[in-house]
C-alpha positions in Angstrom: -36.1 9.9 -23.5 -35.3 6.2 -23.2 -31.7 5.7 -24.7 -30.7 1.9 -26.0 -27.1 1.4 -25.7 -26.1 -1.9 -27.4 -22.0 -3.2 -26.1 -19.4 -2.0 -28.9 -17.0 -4.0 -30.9 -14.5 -2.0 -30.4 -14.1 2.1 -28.9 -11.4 4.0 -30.7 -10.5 8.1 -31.4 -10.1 11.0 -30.0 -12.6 13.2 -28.3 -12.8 17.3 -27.4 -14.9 17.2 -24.4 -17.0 20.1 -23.8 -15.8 23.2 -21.6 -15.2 22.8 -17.7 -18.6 23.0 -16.2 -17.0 24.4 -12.8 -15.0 27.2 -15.1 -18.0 28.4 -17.5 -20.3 28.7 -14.3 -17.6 30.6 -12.7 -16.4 32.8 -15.9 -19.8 34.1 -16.2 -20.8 34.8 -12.6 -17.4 37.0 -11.9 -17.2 38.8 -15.0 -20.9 39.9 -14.9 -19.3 42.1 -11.8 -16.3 43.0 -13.1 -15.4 46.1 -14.5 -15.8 46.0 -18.6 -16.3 43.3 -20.8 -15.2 39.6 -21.2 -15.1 37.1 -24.0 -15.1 33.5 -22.9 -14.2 30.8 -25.3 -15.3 26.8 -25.4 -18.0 27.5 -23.1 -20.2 24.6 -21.7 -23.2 25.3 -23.3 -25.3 22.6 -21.3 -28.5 23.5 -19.4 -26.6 24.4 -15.7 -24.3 26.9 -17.3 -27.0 28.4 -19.4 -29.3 28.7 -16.3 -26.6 30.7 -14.7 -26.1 33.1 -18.0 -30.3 33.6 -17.8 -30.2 34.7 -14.2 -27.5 37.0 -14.9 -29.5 38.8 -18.0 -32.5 39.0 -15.4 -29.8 41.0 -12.9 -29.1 43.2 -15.6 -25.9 42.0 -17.0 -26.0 42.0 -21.1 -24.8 38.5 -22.0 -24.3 37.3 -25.7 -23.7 33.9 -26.6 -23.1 32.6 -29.7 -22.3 28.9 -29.7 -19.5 28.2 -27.2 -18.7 31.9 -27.3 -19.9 34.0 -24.6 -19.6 37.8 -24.2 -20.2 39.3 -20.9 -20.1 43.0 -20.2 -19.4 43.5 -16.6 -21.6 45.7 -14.5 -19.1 46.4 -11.7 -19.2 45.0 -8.2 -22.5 46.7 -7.3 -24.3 47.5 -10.3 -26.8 44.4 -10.6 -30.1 45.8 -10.7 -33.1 44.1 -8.6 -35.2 41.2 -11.6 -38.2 41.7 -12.2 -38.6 37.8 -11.8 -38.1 34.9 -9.6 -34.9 33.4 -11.0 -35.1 30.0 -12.0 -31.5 28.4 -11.6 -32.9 25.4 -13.4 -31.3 21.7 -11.7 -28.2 23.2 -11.0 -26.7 23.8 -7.6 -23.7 25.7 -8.8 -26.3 28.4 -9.7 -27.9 29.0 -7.1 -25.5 28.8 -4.2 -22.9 30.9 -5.4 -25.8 33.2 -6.6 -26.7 33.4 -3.1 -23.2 34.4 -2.1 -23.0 37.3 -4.3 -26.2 38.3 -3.7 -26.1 38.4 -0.2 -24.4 42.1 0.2 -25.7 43.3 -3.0 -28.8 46.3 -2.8 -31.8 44.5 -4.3 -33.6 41.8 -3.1 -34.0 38.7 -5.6 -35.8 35.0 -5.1 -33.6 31.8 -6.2 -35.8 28.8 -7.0 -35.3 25.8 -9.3 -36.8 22.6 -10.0 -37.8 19.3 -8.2 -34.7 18.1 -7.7 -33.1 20.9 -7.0 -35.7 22.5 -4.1 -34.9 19.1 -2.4 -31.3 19.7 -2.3 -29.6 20.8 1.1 -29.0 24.9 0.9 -28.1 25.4 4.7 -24.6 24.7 3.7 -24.2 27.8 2.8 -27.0 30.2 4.1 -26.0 29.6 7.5 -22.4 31.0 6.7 -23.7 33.7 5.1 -26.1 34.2 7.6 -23.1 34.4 9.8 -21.5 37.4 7.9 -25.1 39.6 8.5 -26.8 38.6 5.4 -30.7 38.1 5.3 -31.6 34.9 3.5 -35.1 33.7 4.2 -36.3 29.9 2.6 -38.3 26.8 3.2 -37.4 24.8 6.1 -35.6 27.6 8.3 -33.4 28.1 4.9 -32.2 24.5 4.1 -34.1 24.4 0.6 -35.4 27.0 -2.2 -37.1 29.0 -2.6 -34.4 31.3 -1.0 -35.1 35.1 -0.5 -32.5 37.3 -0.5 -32.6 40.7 0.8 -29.1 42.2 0.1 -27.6 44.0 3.1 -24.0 45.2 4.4 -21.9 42.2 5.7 -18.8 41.8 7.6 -15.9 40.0 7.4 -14.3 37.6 9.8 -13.1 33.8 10.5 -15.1 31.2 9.2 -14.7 27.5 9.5 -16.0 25.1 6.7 -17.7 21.7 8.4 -17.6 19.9 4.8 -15.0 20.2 1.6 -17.2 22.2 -0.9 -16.2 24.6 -3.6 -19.7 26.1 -4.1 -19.3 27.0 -0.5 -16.1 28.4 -0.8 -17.0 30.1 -3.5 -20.2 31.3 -2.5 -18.5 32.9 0.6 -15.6 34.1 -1.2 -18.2 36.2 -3.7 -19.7 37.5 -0.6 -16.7 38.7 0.9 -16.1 40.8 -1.6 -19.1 42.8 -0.8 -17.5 42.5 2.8 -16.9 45.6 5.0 -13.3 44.0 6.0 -10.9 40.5 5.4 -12.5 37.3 5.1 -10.9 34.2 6.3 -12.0 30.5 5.4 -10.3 27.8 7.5 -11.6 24.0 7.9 -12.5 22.2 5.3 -11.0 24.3 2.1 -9.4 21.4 0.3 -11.8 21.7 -2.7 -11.4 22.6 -6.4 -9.5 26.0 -6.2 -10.9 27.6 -9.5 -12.4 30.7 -7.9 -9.2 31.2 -6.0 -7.7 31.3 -9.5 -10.4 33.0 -11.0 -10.5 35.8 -8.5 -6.7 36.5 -8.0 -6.3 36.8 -11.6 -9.0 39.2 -11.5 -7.1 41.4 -9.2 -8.4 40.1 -6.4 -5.8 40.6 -3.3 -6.3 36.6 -2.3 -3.9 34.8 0.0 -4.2 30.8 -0.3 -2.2 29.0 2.4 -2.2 25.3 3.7 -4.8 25.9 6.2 -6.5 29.2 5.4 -7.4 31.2 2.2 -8.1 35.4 3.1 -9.7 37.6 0.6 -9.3 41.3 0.8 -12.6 43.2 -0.4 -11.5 45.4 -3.2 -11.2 49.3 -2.3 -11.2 50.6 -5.9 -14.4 50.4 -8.8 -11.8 48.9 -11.2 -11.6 45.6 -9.4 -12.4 43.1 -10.4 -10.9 43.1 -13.6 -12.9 41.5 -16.3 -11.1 38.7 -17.5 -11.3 36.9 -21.2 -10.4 32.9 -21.4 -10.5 29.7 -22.7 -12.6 27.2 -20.9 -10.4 24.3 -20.6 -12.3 20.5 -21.5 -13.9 19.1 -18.5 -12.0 16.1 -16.4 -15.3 15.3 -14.9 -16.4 14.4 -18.6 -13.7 12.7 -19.9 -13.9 10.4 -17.4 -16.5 8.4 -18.9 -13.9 8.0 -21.5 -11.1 7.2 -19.5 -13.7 4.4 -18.2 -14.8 3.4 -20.9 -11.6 2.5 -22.7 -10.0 0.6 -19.1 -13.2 -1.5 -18.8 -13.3 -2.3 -22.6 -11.3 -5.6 -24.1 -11.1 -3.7 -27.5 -10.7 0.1 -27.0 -7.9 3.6 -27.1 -9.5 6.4 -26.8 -7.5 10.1 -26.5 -9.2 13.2 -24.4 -7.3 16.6 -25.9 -7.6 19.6 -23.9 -8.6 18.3 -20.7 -8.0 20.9 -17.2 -5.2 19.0 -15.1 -5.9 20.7 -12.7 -4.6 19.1 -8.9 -7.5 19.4 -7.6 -9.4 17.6 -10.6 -7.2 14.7 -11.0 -8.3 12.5 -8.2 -10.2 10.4 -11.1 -7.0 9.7 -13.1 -4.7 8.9 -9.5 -7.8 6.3 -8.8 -7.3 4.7 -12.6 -3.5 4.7 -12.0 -3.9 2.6 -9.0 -6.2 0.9 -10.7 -3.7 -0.3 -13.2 -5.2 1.7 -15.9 -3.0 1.6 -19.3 -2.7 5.6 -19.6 -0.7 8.3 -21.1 -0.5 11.8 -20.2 1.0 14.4 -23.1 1.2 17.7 -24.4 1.0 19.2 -21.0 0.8 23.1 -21.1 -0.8 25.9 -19.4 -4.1 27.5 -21.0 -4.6 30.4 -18.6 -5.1 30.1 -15.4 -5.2 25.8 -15.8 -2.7 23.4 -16.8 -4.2 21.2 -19.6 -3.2 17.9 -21.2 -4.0 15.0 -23.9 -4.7 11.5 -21.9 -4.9 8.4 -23.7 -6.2 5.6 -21.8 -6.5 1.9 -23.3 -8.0 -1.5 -22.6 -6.5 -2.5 -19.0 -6.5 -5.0 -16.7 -7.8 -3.2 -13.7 -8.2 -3.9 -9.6 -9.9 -2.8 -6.7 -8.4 -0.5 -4.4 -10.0 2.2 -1.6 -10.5 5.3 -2.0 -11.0 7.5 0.6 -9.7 10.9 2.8 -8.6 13.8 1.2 -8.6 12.3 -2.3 -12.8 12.4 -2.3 -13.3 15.9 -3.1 -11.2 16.1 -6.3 -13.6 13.0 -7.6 -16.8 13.5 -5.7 -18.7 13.9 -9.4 -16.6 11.0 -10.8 -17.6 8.4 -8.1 -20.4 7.2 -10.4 -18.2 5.9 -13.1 -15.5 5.4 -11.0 -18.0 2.8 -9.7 -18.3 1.5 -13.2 -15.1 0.7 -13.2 -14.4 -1.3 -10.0 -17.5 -3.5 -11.5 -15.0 -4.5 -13.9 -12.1 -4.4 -11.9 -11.0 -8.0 -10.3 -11.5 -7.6 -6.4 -12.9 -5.5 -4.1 -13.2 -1.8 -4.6 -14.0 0.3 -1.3 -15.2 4.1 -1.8 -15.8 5.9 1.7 -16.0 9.4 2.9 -18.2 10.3 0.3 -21.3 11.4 2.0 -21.9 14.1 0.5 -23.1 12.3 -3.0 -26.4 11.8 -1.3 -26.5 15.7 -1.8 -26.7 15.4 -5.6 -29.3 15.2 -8.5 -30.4 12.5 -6.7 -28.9 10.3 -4.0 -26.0 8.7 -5.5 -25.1 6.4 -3.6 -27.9 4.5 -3.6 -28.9 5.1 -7.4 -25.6 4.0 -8.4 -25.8 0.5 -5.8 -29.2 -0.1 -7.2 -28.7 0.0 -10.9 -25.4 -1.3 -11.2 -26.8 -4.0 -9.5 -29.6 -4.3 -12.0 -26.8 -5.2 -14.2 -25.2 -8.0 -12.2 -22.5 -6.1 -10.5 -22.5 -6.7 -6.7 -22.0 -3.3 -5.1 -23.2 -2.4 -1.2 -24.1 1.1 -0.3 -23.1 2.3 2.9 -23.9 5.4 4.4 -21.1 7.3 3.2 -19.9 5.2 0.1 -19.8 1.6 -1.4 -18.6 -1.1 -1.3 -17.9 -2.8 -5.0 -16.9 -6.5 -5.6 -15.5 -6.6 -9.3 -15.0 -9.3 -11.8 -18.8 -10.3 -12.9 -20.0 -10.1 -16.1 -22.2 -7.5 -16.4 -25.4 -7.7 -18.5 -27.6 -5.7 -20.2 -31.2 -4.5 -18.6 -33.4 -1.5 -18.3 -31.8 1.0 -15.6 -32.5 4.3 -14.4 -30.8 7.5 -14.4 -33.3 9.5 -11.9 -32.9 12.5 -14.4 -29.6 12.5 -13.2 -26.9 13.6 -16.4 -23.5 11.7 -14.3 -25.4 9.0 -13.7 -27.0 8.3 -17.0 -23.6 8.5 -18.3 -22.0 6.4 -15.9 -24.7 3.5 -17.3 -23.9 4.2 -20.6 -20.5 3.6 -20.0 -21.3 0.5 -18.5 -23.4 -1.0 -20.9 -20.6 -0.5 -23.6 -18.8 -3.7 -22.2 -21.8 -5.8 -21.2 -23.5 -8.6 -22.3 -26.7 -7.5 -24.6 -28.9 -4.2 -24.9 -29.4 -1.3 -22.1 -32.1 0.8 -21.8 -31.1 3.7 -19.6 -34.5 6.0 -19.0 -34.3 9.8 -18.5 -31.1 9.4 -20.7 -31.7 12.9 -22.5 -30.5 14.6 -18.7 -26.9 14.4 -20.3 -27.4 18.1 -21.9 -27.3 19.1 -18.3 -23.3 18.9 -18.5 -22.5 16.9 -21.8 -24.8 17.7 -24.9 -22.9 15.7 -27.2 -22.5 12.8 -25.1 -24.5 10.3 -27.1 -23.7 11.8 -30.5 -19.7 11.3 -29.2 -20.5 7.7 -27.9 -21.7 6.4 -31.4 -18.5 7.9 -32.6 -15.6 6.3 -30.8 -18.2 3.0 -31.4 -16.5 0.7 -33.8 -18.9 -0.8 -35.9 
């Protein structure tokens, strides 16, 4: 689908943005081994978090959803039954890594696969770890991209060190531990979103989170875990097109309700504050297991800053329209440490250099970033999003506040995380 996006007078209201993507996956996945049944409300019904809900049914798990209501009855820790299929986990990376973590010490034998995109994407990450606790993963290129064969076995517990700060890794070994014959710790690199460590403990799970080490105690009764029923809390890593959109526009207020405030999910907002974003944060409560809030952001005056270090992985899905922003911003804007976007949909780093600069913004990949020199006009022209939903977004965002008519290609990739993005967009538009 080729999208036009014409700049907007003016951008003004308030937005619900759709379910957590991170929390639904997660919601789903644990409850489909928990003991008894689980109703999960504001779902994200976008294409990743229904690929997870179809491998699940194939597994055995009886999964009704009605809108952005899901009901899960929960099989028990080891009552998935072997599919009769290959299970397709669609473009979505969440799917089939932490798939492959609770998999791993289960007694059947499945085959993960996906689309392009995704059988391109790096899966060594986290088969070599599970390798590492006896499981038997088998998978194109010594196990670095799906297909991946699992054949469920007994696995062990121990020490492990993460190399890189990702929470489908530490999730993924966390859902394999608790197949585990003994403790599991994580050290390293654990300084990623903490939702399953939420998820789980609240669950039941006996979980110990310290500064430098989080240990999991496999569960020694069938009653754990514990389903759990909740409310998906709105996605940050969606309303931050929003918060963008409104700093970068001369004309705009636009008010997120609902949104997860979760530390490590704010890195986004801390860049706009630096940033000298004009922004509000109210209402701030607890839904669950996540503290939630109402952020208002209007037309600012923003400026370049670095970011960098531990801040990256609570923003490493925002850094496209983070990018957006320091086109905007007056200065230079420096983003580093951020390898691990060319491990995405597509490579991020450089779609995002290329087609920003397709718009007249002057932005330099590096290897593990980019480097974003603000304060041009940007103008309207055909761009690509690479059937990637962030960064068709991100472009749309973009275009809002540039000179003349965009034509983003691909644009319909949004339903991946956001299926009301466009219909939301012509919304807050002012005529």
């Amino acid at each position: 689908m080729l999208m036009t996006v014409a700049p907007a007078r003016a951008l003004r209201g308030t937005v619900a943005v759709p379910g957590d993507k991170s929390i639904s996956h997660r919601a789903v996945l644990f409850n489909a081994v928990a003991a008894g049944s689980a109703r999960i409300t504001n779902f994200l019904s976008g294409a990743d978090c229904l690929s997870t809900i179809a491998c699940l049914q194939a597994l055995g798990v009886p999964i009704r959803r009605q809108g952005e209501v899901v009901e899960v009855q929960g099989q028990g820790l080891r009552g998935l039954r072997a599919p009769a299929r290959v299970l397709d986990c669609g473009n979505s990376g969440t799917t089939i890594r932490l798939l492959a973590g609770l998999l791993a010490g289960q007694s059947l034998r499945a085959t993960l696969t996906g689309d392009e995109s995704l059988r391109r994407r790096p899966m060594r990450r986290v088969v070599e770890p599970l390798r590492r606790m006896g499981a038997h993963i088998e998978g194109a290129d010594d196990g670095d991209r799906a297909p991946l064969t699992i054949h469920g076995r007994p696995l062990r517990g121990g020490s492990f060190a993460l190399p890189i700060a990702s929470a489908q890794v530490k999730s993924a070994l966390l859902l394999a531990g608790l197949l585990a014959d003994g403790p599991l710790t994580l050290t390293g690199r654990i300084d990623s979103r903490d939702h399953t460590e939420r998820m789980l403990r609240a669950m039941g799970i006996e979980l110990e989170v310290a500064p430098e080490s989080i240990t999991l105690m496999p569960p020694r009764t069938p009653e754990l875990p514990r389903p759990l029923s909740l409310r998906v809390p709105g996605d940050p890593s969606s309303a931050a097109f929003w918060w963008v959109a409104a700093a970068i526009h001369p004309a705009a207020e636009i008010t997120t309700v609902g949104v997860c405030l979760n530390p490590t999910r704010t890195g986004a907002l801390e860049v706009l504050q630096a940033m000298g974003a004009d922004l509000d944060i109210k209402n701030e409560r607890y839904e669950g297991l996540e503290p939630v809030g109402d952020i208002t952001v209007r037309s600012s005056r923003l400026r370049g800053v670095t970011v960098e270090g531990a801040l990256i992985p609570r923003l490493i899905d925002e850094v496209p329209v983070l990018a957006v922003a320091a086109a905007y911003a007056e200065g230079e804007t420096v983003i580093r440490d951020a390898a691990e976007l060319r491990a995405k949909e597509t490579d991020r780093i450089a779609a995002v250099a290329g087609e920003l600069t397709r718009l007249g913004a002057r932005v330099t990949p590096t290897e593990d970033g980019l480097v974003i020199t603000g304060g041009l006009r940007l103008r309207g022209a055909p761009v690509e999003s690479y059937g990637d939903h962030r960064m068709a977004m991100a472009l749309a965002v973009a275009a809002l506040a540039a000179d003349g008519e965009t034509q983003i290609a691909h644009a319909d990739c949004v339903a991946v995380s956001y299926p009301g993005f466009w219909a939301d967009l012509e919304r807050l538009r002012c005529a």
